[in-house]
mmCIF file as gemmi writes it, N, C-alpha and C atoms, coordinates in Angstrom:
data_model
loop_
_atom_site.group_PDB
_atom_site.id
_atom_site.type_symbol
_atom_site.label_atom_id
_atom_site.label_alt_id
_atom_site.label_comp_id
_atom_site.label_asym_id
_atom_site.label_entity_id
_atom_site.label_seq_id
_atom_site.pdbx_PDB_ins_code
_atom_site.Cartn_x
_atom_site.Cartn_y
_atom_site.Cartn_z
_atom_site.occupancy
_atom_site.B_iso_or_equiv
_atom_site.pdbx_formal_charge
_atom_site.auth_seq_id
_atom_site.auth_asym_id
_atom_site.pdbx_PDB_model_num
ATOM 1 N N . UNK Axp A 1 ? -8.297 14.414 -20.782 1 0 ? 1 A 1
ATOM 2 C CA . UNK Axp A 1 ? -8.934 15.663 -20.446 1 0 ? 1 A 1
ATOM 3 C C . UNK Axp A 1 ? -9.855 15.452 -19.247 1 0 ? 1 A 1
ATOM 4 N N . UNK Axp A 2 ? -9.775 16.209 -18.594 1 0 ? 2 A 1
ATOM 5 C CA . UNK Axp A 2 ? -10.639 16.07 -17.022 1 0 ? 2 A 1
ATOM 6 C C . UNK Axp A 2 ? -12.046 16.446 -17.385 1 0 ? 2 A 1
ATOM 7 N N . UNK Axp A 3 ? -13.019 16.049 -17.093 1 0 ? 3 A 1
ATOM 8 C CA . UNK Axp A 3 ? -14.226 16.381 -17.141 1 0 ? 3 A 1
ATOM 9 C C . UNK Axp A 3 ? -14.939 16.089 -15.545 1 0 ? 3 A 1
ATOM 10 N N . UNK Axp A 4 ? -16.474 17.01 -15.734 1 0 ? 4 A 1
ATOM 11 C CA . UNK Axp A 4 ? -16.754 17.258 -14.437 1 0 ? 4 A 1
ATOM 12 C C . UNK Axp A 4 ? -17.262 15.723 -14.218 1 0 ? 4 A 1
ATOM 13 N N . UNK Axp A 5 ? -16.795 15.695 -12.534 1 0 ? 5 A 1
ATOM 14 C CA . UNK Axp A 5 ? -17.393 14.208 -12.354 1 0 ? 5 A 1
ATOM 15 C C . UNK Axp A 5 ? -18.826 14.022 -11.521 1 0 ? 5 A 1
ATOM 16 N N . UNK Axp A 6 ? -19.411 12.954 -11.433 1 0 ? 6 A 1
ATOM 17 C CA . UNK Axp A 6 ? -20.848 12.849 -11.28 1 0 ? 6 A 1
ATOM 18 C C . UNK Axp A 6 ? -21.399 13.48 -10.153 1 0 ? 6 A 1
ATOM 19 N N . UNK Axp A 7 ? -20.558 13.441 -9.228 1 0 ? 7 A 1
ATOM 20 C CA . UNK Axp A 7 ? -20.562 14.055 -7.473 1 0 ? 7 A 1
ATOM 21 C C . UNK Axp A 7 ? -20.675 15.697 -7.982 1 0 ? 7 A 1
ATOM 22 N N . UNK Axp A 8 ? -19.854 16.328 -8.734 1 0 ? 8 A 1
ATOM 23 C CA . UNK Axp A 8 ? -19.656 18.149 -8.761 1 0 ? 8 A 1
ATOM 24 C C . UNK Axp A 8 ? -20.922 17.947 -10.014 1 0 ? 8 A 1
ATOM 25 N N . UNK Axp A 9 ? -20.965 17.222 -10.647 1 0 ? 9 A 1
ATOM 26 C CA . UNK Axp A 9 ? -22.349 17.621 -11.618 1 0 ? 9 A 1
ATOM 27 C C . UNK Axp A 9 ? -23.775 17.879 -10.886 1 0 ? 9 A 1
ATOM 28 N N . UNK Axp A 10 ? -23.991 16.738 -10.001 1 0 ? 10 A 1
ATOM 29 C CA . UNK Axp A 10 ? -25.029 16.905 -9.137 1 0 ? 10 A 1
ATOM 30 C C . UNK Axp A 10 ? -24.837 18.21 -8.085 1 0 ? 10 A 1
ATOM 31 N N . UNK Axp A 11 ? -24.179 18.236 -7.583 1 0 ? 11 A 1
ATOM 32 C CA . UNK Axp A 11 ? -23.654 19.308 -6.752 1 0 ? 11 A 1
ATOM 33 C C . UNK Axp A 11 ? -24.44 20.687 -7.417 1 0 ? 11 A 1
ATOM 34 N N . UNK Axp A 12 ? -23.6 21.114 -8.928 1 0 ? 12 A 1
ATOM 35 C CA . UNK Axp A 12 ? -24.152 22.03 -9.492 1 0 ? 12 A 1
ATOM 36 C C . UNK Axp A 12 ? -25.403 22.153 -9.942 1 0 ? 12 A 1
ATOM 37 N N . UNK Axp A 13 ? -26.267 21.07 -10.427 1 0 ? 13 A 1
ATOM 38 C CA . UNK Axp A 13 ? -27.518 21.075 -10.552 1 0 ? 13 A 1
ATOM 39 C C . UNK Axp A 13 ? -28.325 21.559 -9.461 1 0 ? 13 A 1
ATOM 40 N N . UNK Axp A 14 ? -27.651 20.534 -8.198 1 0 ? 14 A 1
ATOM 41 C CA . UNK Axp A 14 ? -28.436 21.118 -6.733 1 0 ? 14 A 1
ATOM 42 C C . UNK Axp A 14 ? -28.398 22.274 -6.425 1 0 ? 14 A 1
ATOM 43 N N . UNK Axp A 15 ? -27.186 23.426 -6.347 1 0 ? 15 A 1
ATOM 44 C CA . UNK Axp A 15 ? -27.108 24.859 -6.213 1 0 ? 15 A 1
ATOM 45 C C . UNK Axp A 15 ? -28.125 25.051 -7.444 1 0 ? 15 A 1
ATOM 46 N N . UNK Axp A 16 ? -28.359 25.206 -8.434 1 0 ? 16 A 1
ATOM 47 C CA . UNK Axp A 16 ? -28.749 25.796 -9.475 1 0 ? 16 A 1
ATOM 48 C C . UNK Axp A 16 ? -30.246 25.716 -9.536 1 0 ? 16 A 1
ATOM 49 N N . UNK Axp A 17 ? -30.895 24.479 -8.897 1 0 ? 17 A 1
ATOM 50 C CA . UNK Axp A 17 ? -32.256 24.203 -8.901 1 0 ? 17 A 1
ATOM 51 C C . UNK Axp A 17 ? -33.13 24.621 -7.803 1 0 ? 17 A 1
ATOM 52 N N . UNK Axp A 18 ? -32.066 24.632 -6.747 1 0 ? 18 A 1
ATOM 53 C CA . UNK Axp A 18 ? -32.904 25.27 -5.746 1 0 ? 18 A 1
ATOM 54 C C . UNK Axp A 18 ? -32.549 26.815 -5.396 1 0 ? 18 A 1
ATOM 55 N N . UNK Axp A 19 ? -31.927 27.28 -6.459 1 0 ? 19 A 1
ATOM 56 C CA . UNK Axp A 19 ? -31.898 28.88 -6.833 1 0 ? 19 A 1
ATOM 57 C C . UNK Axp A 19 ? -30.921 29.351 -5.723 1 0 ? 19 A 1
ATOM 58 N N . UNK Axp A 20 ? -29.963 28.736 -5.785 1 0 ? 20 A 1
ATOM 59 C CA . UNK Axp A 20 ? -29.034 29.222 -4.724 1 0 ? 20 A 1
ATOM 60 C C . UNK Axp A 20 ? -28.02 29.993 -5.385 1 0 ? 20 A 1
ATOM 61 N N . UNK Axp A 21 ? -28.117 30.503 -6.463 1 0 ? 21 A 1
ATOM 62 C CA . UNK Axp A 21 ? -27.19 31.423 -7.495 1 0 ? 21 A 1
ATOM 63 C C . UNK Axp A 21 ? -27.659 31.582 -8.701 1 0 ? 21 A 1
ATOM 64 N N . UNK Axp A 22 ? -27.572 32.626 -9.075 1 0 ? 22 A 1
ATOM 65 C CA . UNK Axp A 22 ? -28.142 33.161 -10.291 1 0 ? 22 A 1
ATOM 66 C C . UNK Axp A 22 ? -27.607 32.754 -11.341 1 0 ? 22 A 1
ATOM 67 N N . UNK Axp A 23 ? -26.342 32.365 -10.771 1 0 ? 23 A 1
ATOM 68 C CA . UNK Axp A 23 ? -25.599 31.972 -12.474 1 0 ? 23 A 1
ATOM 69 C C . UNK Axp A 23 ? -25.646 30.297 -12.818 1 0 ? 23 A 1
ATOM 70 N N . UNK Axp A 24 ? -25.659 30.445 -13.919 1 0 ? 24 A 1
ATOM 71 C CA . UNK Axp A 24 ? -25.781 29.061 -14.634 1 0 ? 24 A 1
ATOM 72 C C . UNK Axp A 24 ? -25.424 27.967 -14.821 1 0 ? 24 A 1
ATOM 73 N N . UNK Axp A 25 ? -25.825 26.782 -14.896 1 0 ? 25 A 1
ATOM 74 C CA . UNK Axp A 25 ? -24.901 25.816 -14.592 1 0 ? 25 A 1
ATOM 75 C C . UNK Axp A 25 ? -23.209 25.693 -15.233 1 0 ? 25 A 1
ATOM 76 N N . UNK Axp A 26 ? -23.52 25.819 -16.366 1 0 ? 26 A 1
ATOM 77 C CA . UNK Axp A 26 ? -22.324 26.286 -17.261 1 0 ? 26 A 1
ATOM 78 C C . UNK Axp A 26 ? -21.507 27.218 -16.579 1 0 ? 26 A 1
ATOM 79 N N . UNK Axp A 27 ? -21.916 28.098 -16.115 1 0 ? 27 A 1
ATOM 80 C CA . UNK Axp A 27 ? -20.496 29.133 -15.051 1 0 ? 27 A 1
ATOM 81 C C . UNK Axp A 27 ? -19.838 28.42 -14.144 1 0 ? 27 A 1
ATOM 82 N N . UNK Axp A 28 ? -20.942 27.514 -13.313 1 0 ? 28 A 1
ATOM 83 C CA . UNK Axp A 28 ? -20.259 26.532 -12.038 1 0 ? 28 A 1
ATOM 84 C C . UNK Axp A 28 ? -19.114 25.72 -12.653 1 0 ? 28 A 1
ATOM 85 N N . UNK Axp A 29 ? -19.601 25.011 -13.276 1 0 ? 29 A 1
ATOM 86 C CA . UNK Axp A 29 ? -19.075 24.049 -13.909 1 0 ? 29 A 1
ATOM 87 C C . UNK Axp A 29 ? -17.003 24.912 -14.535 1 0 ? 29 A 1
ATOM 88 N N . UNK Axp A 30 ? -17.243 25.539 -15.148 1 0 ? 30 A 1
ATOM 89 C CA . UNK Axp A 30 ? -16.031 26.417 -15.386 1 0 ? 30 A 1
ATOM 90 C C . UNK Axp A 30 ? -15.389 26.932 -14.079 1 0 ? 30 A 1
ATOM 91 N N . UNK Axp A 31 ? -15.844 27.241 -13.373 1 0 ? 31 A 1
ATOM 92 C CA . UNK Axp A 31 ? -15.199 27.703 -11.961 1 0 ? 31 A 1
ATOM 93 C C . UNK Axp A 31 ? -14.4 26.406 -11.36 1 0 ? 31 A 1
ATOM 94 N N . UNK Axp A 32 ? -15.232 25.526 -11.062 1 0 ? 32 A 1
ATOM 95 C CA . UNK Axp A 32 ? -14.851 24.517 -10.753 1 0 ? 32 A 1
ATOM 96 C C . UNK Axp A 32 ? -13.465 24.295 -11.768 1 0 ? 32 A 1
ATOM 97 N N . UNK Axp A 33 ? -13.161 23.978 -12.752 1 0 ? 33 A 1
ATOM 98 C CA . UNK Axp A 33 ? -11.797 23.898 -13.672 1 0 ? 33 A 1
ATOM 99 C C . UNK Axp A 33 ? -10.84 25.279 -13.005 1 0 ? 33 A 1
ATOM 100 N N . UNK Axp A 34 ? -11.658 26.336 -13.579 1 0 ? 34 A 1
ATOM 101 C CA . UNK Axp A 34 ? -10.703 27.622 -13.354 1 0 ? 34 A 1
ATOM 102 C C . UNK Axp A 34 ? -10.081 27.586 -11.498 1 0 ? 34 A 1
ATOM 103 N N . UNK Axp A 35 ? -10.975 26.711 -10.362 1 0 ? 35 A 1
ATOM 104 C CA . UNK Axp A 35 ? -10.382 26.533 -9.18 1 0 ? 35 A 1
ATOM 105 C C . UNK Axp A 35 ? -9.39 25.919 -9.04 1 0 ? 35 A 1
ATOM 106 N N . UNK Axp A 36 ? -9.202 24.562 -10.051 1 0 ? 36 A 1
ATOM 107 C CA . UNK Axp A 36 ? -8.586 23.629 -9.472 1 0 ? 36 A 1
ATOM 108 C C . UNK Axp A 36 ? -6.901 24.165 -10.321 1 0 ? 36 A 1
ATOM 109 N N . UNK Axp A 37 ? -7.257 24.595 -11.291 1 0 ? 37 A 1
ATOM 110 C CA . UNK Axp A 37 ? -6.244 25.33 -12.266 1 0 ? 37 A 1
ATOM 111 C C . UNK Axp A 37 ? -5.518 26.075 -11.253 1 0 ? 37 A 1
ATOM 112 N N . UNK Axp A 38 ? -5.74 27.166 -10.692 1 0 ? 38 A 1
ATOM 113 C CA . UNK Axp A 38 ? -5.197 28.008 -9.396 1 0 ? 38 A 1
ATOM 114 C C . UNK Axp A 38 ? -5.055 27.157 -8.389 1 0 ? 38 A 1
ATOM 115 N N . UNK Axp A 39 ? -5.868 26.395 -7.707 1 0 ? 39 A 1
ATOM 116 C CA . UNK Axp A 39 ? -4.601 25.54 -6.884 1 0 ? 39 A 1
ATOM 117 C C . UNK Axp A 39 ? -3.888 24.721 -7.007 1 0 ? 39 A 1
ATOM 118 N N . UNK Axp A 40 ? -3.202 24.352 -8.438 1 0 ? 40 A 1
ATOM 119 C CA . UNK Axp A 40 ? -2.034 23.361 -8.837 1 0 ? 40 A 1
ATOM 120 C C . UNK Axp A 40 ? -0.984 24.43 -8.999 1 0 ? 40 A 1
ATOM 121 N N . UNK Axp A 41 ? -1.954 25.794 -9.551 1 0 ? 41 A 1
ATOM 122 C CA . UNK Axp A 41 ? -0.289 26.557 -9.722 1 0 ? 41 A 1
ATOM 123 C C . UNK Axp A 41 ? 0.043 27.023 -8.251 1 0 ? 41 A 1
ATOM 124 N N . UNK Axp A 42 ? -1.206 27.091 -7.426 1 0 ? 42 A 1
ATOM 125 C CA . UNK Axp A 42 ? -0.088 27.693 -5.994 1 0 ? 42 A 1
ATOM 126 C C . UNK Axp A 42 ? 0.563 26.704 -5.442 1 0 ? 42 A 1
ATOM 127 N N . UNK Axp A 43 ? 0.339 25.212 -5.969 1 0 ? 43 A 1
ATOM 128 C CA . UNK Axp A 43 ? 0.942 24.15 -5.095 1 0 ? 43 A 1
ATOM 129 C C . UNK Axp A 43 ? 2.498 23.57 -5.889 1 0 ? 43 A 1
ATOM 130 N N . UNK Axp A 44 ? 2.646 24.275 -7.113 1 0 ? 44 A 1
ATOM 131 C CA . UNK Axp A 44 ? 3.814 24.4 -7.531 1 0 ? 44 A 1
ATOM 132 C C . UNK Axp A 44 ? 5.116 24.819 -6.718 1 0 ? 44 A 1
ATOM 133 N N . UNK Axp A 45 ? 5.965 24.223 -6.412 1 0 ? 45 A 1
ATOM 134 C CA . UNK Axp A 45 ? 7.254 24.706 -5.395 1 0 ? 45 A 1
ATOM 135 C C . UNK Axp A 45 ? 8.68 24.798 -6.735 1 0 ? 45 A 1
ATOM 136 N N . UNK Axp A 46 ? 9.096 25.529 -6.882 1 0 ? 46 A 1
ATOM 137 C CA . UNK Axp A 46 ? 10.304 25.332 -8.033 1 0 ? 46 A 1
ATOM 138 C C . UNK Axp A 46 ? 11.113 26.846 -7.611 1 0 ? 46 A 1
ATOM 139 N N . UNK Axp A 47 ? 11.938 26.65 -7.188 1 0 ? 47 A 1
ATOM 140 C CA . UNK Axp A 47 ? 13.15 27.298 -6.544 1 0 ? 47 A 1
ATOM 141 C C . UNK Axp A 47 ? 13.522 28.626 -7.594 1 0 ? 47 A 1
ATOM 142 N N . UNK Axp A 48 ? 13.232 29.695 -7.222 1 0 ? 48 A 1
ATOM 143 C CA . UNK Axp A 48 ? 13.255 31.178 -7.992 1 0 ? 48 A 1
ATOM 144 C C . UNK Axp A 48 ? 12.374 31.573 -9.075 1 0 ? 48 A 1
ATOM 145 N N . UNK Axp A 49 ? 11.108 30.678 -8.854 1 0 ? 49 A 1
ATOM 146 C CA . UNK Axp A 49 ? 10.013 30.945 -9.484 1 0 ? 49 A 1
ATOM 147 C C . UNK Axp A 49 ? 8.594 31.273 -8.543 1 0 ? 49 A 1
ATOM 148 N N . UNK Axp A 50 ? 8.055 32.813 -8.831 1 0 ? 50 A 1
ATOM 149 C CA . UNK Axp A 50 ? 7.43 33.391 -8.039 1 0 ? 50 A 1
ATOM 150 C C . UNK Axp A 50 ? 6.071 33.532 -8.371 1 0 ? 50 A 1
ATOM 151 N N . UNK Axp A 51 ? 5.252 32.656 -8.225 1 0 ? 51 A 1
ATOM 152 C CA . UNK Axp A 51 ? 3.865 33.361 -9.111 1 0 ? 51 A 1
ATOM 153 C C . UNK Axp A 51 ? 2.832 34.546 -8.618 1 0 ? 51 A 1
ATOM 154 N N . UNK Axp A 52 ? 2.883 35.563 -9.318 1 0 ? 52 A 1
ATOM 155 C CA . UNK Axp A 52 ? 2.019 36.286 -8.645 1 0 ? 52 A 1
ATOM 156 C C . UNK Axp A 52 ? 0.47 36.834 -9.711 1 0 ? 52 A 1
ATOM 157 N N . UNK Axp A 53 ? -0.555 36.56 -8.687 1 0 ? 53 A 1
ATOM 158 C CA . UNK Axp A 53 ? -2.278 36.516 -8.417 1 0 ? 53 A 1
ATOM 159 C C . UNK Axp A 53 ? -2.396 38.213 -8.215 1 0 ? 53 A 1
ATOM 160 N N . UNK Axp A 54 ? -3.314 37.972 -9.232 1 0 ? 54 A 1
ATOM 161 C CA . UNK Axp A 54 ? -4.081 39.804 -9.59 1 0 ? 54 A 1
ATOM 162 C C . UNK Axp A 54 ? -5.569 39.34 -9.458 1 0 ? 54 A 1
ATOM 163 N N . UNK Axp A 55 ? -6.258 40.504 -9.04 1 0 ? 55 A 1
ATOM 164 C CA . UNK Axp A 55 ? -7.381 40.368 -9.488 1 0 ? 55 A 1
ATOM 165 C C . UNK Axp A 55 ? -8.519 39.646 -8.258 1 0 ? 55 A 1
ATOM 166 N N . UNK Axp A 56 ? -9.43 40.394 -7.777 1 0 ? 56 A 1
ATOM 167 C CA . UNK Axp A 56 ? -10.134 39.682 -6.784 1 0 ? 56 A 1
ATOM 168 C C . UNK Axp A 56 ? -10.297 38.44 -6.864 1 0 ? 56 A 1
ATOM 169 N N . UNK Axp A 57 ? -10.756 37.735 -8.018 1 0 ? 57 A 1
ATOM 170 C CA . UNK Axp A 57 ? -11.282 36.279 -8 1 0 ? 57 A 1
ATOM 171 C C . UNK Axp A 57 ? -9.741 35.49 -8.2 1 0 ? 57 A 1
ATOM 172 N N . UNK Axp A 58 ? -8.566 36.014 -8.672 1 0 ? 58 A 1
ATOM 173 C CA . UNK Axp A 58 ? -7.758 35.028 -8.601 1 0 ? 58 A 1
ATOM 174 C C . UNK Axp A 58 ? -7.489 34.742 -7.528 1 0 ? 58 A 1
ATOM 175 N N . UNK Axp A 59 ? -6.935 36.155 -6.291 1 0 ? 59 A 1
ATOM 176 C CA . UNK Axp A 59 ? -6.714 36.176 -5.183 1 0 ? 59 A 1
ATOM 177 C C . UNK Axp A 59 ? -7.966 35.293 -4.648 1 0 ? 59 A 1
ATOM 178 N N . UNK Axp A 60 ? -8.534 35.461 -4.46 1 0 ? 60 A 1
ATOM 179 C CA . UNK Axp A 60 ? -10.162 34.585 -3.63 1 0 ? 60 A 1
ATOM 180 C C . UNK Axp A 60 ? -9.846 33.127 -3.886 1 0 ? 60 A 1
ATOM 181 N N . UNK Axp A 61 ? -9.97 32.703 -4.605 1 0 ? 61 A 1
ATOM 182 C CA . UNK Axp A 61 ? -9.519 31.184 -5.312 1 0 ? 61 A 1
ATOM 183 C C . UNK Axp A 61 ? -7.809 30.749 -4.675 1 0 ? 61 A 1
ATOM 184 N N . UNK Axp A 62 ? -6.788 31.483 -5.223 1 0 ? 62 A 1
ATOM 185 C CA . UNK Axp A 62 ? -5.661 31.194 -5.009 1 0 ? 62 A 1
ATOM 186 C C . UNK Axp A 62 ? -5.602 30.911 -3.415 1 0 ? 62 A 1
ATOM 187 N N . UNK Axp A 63 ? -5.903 31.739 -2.716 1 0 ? 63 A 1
ATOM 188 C CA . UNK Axp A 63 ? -6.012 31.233 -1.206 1 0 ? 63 A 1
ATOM 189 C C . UNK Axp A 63 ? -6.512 30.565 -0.318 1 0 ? 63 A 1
ATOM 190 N N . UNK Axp A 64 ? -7.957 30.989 -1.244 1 0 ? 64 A 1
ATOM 191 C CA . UNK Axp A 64 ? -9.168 30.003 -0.288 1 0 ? 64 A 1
ATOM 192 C C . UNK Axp A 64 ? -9.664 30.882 0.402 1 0 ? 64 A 1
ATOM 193 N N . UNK Axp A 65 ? -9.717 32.012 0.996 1 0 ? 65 A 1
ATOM 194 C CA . UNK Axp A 65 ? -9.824 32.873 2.331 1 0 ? 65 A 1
ATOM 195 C C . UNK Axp A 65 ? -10.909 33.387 1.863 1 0 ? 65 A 1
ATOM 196 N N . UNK Axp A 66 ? -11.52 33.689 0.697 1 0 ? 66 A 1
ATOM 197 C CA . UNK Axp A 66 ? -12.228 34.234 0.479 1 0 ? 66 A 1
ATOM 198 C C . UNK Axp A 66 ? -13.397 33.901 -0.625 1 0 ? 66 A 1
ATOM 199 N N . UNK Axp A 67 ? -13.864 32.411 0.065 1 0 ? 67 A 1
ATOM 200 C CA . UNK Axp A 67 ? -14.54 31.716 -0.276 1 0 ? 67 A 1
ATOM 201 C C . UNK Axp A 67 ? -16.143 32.154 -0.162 1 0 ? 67 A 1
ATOM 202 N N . UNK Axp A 68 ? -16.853 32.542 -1.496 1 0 ? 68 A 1
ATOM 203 C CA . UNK Axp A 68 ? -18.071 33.091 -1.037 1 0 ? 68 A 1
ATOM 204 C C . UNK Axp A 68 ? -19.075 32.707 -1.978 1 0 ? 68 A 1
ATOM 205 N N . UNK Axp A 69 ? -20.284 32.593 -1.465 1 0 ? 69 A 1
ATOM 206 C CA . UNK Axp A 69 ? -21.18 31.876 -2.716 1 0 ? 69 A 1
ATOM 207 C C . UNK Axp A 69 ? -22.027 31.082 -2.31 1 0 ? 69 A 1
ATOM 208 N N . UNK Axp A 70 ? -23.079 30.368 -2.566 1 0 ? 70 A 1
ATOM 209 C CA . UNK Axp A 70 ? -23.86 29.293 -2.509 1 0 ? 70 A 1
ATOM 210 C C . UNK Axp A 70 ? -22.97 27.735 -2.489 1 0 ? 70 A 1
ATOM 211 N N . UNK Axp A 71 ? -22.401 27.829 -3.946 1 0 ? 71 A 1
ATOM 212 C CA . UNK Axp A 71 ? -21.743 26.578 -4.618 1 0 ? 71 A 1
ATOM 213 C C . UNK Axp A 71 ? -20.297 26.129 -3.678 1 0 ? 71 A 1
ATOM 214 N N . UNK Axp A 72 ? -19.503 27.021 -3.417 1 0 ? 72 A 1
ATOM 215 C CA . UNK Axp A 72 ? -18.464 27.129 -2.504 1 0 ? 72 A 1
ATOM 216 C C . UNK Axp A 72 ? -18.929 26.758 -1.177 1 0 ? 72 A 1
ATOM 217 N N . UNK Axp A 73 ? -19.818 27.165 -0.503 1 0 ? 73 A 1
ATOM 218 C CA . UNK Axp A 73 ? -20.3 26.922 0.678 1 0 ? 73 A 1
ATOM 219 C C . UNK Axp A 73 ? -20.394 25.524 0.785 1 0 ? 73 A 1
ATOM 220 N N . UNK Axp A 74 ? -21.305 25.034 -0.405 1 0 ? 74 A 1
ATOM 221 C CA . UNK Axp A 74 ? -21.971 23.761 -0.774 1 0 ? 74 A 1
ATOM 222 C C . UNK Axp A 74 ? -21.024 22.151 -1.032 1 0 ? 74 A 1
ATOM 223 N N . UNK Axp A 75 ? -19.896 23.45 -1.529 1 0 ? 75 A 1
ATOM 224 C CA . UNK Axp A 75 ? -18.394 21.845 -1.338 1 0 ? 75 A 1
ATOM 225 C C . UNK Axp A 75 ? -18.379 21.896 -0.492 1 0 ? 75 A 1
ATOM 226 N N . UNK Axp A 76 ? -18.262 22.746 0.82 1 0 ? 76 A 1
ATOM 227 C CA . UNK Axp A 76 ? -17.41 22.501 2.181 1 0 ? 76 A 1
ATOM 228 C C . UNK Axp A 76 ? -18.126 21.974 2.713 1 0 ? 76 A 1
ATOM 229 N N . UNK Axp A 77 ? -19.421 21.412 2.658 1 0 ? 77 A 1
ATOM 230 C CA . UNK Axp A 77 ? -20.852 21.125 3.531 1 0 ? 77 A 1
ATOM 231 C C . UNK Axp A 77 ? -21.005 22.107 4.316 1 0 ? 77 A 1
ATOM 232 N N . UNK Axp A 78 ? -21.12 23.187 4.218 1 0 ? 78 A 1
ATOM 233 C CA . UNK Axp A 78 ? -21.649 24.393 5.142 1 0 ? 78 A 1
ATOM 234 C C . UNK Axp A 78 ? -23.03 24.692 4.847 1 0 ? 78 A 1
């Protein structure tokens, strides 16, 4: 089972302590899974299988394009 590793734990503490998002560490932490979850399925290639993304945050995630946030910023070093 994947668990968060020491680099994205600190990461989230750092957004979270210096109040760079309202939401909780516990939300980051799940996003982070629920991200990486959406980009294994868009990186899936299997011949007449089509996946299709509803929903602002899947779309946002599934692409990347619409990367917004404190914590998001904060992976890219921006």
């Amino acid at each position: 089972m994947r668990t968060i590793t020491t680099d994205e734990r600190q990461l989230i503490l750092d957004v979270t302590g210096e109040g760079l998002t309202p939401l909780p560490a516990a939300a980051l932490e799940k996003d982070v899974f629920v991200t990486e979850v959406l980009q294994r399925l868009t990186d899936i290639d299997a011949e007449g299988i089509q996946l299709i993304f509803c929903g602002g945050t899947c779309l946002s995630k599934a692409s990347q394009e619409n990367r917004r946030g404190a914590f998001r910023e904060s992976q890219q070093g921006v």
